[in-house]
Each structure stands twice: as structure tokens, then as C-alpha cells.
C-alpha positions in Angstrom: -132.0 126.1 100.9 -132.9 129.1 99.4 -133.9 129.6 95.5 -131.6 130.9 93.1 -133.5 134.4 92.1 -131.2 135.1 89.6 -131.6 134.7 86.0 -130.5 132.5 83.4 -126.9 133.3 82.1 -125.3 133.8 78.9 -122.5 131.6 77.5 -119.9 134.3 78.7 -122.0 134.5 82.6 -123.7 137.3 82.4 -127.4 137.2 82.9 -129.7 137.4 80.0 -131.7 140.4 79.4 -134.8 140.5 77.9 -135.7 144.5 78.0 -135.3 146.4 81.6 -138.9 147.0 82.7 -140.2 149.7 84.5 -141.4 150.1 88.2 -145.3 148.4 88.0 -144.0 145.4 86.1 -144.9 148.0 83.1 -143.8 146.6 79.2 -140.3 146.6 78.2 -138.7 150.2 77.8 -137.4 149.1 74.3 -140.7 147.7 73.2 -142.5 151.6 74.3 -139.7 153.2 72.8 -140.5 151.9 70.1 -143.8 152.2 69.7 -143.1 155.8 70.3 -140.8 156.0 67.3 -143.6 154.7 65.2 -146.0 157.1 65.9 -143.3 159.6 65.1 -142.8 158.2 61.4 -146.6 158.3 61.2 -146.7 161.9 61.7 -143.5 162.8 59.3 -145.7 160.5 56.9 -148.4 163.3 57.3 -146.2 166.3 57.4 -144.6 165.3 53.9 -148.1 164.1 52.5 -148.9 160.9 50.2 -146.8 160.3 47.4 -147.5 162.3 44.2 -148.3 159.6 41.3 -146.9 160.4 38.4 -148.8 162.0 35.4 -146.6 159.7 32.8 -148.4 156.7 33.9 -152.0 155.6 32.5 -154.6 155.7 35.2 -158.2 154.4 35.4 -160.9 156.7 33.6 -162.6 156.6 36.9 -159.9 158.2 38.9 -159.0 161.5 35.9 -162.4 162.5 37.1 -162.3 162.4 40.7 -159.1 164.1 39.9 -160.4 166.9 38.0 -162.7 167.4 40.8 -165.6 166.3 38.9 -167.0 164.0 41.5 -166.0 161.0 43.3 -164.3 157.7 41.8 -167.8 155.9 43.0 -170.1 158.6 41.3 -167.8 158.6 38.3 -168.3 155.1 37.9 -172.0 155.9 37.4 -171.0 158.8 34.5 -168.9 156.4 32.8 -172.2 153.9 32.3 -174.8 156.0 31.1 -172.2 157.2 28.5 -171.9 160.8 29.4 -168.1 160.5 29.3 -166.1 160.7 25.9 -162.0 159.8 25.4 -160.4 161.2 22.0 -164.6 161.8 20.8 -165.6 158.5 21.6 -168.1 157.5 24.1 -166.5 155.2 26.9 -168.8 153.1 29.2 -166.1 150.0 29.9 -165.1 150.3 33.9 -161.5 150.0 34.4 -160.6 151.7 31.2 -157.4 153.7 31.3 -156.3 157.0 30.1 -153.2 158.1 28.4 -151.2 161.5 29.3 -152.1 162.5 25.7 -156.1 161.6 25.6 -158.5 164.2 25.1 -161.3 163.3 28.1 -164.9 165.1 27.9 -167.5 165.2 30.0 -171.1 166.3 29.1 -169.6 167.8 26.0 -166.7 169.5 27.6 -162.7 169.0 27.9 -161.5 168.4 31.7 -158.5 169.8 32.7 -155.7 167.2 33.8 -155.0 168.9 36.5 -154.9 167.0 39.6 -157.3 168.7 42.2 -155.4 168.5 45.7 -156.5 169.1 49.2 -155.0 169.6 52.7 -155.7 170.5 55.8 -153.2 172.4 57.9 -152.9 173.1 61.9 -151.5 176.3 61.5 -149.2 177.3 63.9 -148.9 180.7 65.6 -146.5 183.5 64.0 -147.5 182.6 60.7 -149.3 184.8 58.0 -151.7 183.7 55.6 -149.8 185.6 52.3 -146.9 184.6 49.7 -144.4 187.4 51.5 -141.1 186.1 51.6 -139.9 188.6 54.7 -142.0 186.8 57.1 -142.5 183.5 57.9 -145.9 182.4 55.9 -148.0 178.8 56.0 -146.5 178.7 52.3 -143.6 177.3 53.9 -145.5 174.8 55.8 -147.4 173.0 53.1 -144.5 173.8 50.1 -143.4 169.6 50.1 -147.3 168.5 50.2 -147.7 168.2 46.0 -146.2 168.9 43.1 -149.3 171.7 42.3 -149.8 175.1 43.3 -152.2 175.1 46.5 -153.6 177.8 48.1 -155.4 178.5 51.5 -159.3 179.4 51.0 -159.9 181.9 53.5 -157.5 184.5 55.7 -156.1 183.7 58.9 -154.9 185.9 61.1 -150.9 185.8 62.1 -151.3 184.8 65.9 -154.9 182.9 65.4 -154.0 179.1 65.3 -155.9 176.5 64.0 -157.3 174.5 60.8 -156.7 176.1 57.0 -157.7 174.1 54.4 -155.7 174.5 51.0 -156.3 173.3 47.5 -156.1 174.2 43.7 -159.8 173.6 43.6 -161.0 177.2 41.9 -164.5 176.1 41.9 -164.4 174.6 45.5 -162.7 178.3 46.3 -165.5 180.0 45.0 -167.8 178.2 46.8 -167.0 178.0 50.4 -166.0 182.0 50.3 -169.3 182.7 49.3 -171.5 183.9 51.8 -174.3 182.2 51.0 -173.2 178.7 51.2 -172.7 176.9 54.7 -168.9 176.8 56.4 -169.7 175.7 59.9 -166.6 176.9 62.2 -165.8 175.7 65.6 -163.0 178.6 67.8 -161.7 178.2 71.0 -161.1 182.1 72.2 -158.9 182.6 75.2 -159.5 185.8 77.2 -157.9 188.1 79.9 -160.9 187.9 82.6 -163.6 185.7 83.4 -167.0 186.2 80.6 -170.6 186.7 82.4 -172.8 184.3 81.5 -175.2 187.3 79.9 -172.3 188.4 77.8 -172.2 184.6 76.7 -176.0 184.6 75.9 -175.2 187.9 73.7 -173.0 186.0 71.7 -176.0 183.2 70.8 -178.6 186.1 70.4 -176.3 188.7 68.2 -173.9 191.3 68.5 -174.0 194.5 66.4 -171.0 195.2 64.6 -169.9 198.0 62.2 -171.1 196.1 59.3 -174.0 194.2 60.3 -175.2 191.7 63.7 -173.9 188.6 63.7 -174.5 185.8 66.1 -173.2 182.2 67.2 -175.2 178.9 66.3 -173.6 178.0 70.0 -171.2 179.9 72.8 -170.4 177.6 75.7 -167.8 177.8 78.8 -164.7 174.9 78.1 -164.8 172.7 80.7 -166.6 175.2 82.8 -164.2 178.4 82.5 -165.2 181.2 82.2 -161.9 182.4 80.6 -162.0 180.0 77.6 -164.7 179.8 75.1 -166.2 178.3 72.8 -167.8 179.0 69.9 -170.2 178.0 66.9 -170.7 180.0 63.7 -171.7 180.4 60.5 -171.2 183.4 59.3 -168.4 184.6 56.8 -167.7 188.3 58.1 -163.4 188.9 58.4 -162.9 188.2 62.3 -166.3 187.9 63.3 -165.7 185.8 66.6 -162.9 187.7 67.7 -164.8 191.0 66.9 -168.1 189.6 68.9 -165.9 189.4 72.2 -163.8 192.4 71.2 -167.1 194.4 71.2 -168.8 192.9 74.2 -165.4 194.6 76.3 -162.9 191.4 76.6 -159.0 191.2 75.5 -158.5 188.6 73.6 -155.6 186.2 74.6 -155.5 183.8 72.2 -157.8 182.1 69.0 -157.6 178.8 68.1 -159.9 177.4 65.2 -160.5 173.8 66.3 -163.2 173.1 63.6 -163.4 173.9 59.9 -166.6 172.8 57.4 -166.8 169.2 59.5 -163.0 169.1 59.7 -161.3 168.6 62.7 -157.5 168.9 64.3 -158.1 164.6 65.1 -154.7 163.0 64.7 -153.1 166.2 63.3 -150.4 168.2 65.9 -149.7 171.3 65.3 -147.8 172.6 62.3 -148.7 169.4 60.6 -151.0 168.7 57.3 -153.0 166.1 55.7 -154.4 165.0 52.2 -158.2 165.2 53.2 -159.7 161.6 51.9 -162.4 161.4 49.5 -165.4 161.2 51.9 -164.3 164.7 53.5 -164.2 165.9 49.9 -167.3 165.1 48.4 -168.7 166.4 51.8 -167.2 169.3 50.8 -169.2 169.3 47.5 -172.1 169.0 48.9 -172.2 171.8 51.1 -175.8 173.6 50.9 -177.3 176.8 50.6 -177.9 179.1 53.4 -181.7 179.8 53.5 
């Protein structure tokens, strides 16, 4: 007598159904639909950014100056014990203590802005341009719902080059990383119309002369071995200077995609998507050094 292969039924005979599976004896479909659907809320999560807190509300001393971008809530700690740090003119060394809307907070004799200092990083899309025009579609659009301040990109980007572009209301951190004397290690990936020589490649690591100076990358390599993409390392500040390297070297450029961007990356962030950068990535940020 042969097995009954059929499932268990239902009160109303039907057989019970615990999720149709795929060929391969592969999870439920519901249960990978699912999980699908979550990692779609996380990356809405990160295209509308974290919650703005509100600036009625008292918050710990410790935080207003990470805030005001004077360093991080760890290293303000420190400030706030060796009494460098005064609320309404009086010296404040008690961890944990809060601050009012309305208190006047100094450090090392001066007033700190409020202001909430706020950074994201975007994966700019291509078709985009890097101003305020309302004719054209701008990454303005892109970032408008991240806070409640005005942000603004640091550098230029041009309208068809993807890639990362950091934004903040940072002035000081602005100032900084445009200078050409401080270190902004970028990463591109530069698509071209026919295959590079592998001397033309070397050229790149030892210097091409431009119109306004030789510049050269840290590192030029092949992607995955083709000669059509490629990748490269650099320092250097100059407007378009990887594209202008190729440019000048006889290639036509296809396509320029900034994967890296001062030890940023485009990890866990599609395109046209943005981030709050945590507080590691923004005391690294700090600390960037002096070119020799």
C-alpha cells in the first residue's frame, strides 16, 4: 500500500500551505520576499536620513560641542574636565550636564554657534550638476529632505561624472579639504573608448604635463585586467585632473565614476542615495594632515 504523499489538510480540505518553495528546496518565497522588502526600508531609511532632533529640547553639554563641530562627544568629554568649557560664564566640569536653547556656551573664551554641523555623503547620479540652478536638475534636489540646515557640496562635480560628494554646513571643514595643501585622497574609475597601453598607464603614475602644471597618480591600475576601465589614485586638487591626465595622453573618455572620497566609500550606498557620515568618519575628517 502506497504512502499518502499528500499534506495535511485544513478544516475546509484543502491542504495546508506553509510558503511555496522554490526549485532546490530553496526558503519560502514569502520569507525572501520579505527579506527583500527590508532591505528596501533600510535604504529609504538612508535616502531620507536620521531624524532631526529638535533644538527645543535640552541636550548633553557633551553633544552641543560635537555639534558645533568642535570635536567629538569622547574628546569633549575631556574639554568639559579640565574646565575649559563655560555655560552662561560659569565654568562646567559635571559630565552629563545639559544645555538649554537659551544658554550662552563658551569654549576657550569664545561663544559656539548652535548651529548643528551636518554631514552627508551622496552617490551622485549621472545628469546632475553641482549648482543651485533651478532649470536643470541639480544634487540640491537630491539631498533637500536630509536636515533641517543649509548643506552644501565641498568640491565641483562634473554633470555626467558619478560618484561620491560629500555635503555639510561645516565652513571650517570647507576650507580645509579645498585647500591644496591638505590631503583628499580620491579613488576614480574612468571608462574609455579603446584599450590604454600599459606605458600610457605608467605615465599616469610618473606625471602628465598639463596647462597648468604636472600632475601624477599615487596609483593607475587595469579593473579586473581591462584595459578599457581604469583606475585611479590621486591627490592632487587641480579641476578635472584625472579626466584631463587621460584626455591628454589621446583617450575619449566614456564615463567617470568617483568610487572613493577622503577614506569614504560607495559601501552600502546605491546610487542616488545619501548618508549621515558617523562620528568616526568625521573626526577622520578633522584630522586630515598636511601635504609635505
Amino acid at each position: 500500500m502506497r504512502a499518502n504523499k499528500k499534506g495535511p489538510k485544513s478544516n475546509d480540505g484543502k491542504p495546508k500551505s506553509g510558503g511555496r518553495r522554490t526549485s532546490g528546496g530553496s526558503k519560502p518565497i514569502h520569507k525572501k520576499k520579505q527579506k527583500f522588502n527590508a532591505y528596501k526600508d533600510k535604504l529609504e531609511r538612508q535616502k531620507k536620513g536620521d531624524p532631526v532632533p529638535s533644538m527645543s529640547e535640552d541636550i548633553r553639554l557633551n553633544k552641543y560641542l560635537s555639534n558645533a563641530g568642535i570635536c567629538s562627544r569622547r574628546e569633549a568629554d575631556v574639554l568639559i574636565q579640565t574646565g575649559v568649557v563655560k555655560v552662561n560664564d560659569e565654568v562646567v566640569t559635571e559630565l552629563g550636564y545639559k544645555v538649554k536653547p537659551s544658554d550662552k556656551v563658551q569654549y576657550d573664551g569664545e561663544t559656539i554657534s548652535p548651529d548643528t554641523k551636518r554631514y552627508f555623503l551622496l552617490n551622485k547620479p549621472k545628469g546632475y550638476s553641482v549648482t543651485n540652478s533651478i532649470r536643470e536638475k541639480n544634487v540640491m534636489h537630491l539631498i533637500a529632505k536630509a536636515c533641517k540646515e543649509d548643506i552644501y557640496p565641498i568640491d565641483r562635480m562634473d554633470k555626467n561624472t558619478t560618484g561620491l560628494l560629500l555635503f555639510t554646513n561645516d565652513t571650517d571643514l570647507m576650507k580645509k579639504m579645498g585647500h591644496p595643501k591638505y590631503e583628499l585622497t580620491q579613488i576614480f574609475q574612468v571608462s574609455i573608448t579603446k584599450p590604454m597601453t600599459v606605458e600610457h598607464l605608467q605615465h599616469l603614475r610618473t606625471g602628465v604635463e598639463l596647462e597648468d602644471g604636472k600632475v601624477w597618480a599615487d596609483a593607475a591600475e587595469f579593473v579586473e585586467n581591462d584595459p578599457r576601465e581604469i583606475g585611479v589614485e590621486i591627490h592632487s586638487n587641480k579641476r578635472k585632473g584625472v579626466q584631463r591626465m587621460i584626455e591628454a595622453l589621446g583617450y575619449e573618455i566614456k564615463k567617470v565614476d568617483r568610487v572613493a572620497y577622503a577614506g569614504l566609500t560607495k559601501k552600502d550606498l546605491p546610487r542616488s542615495y545619501y548618508r549621515a557620515l558617523t562620528e568616526k568618519e568625521i573626526a577622520f575628517l578633522r584630522m586630515s594632515k598636511k601635504l609635505k
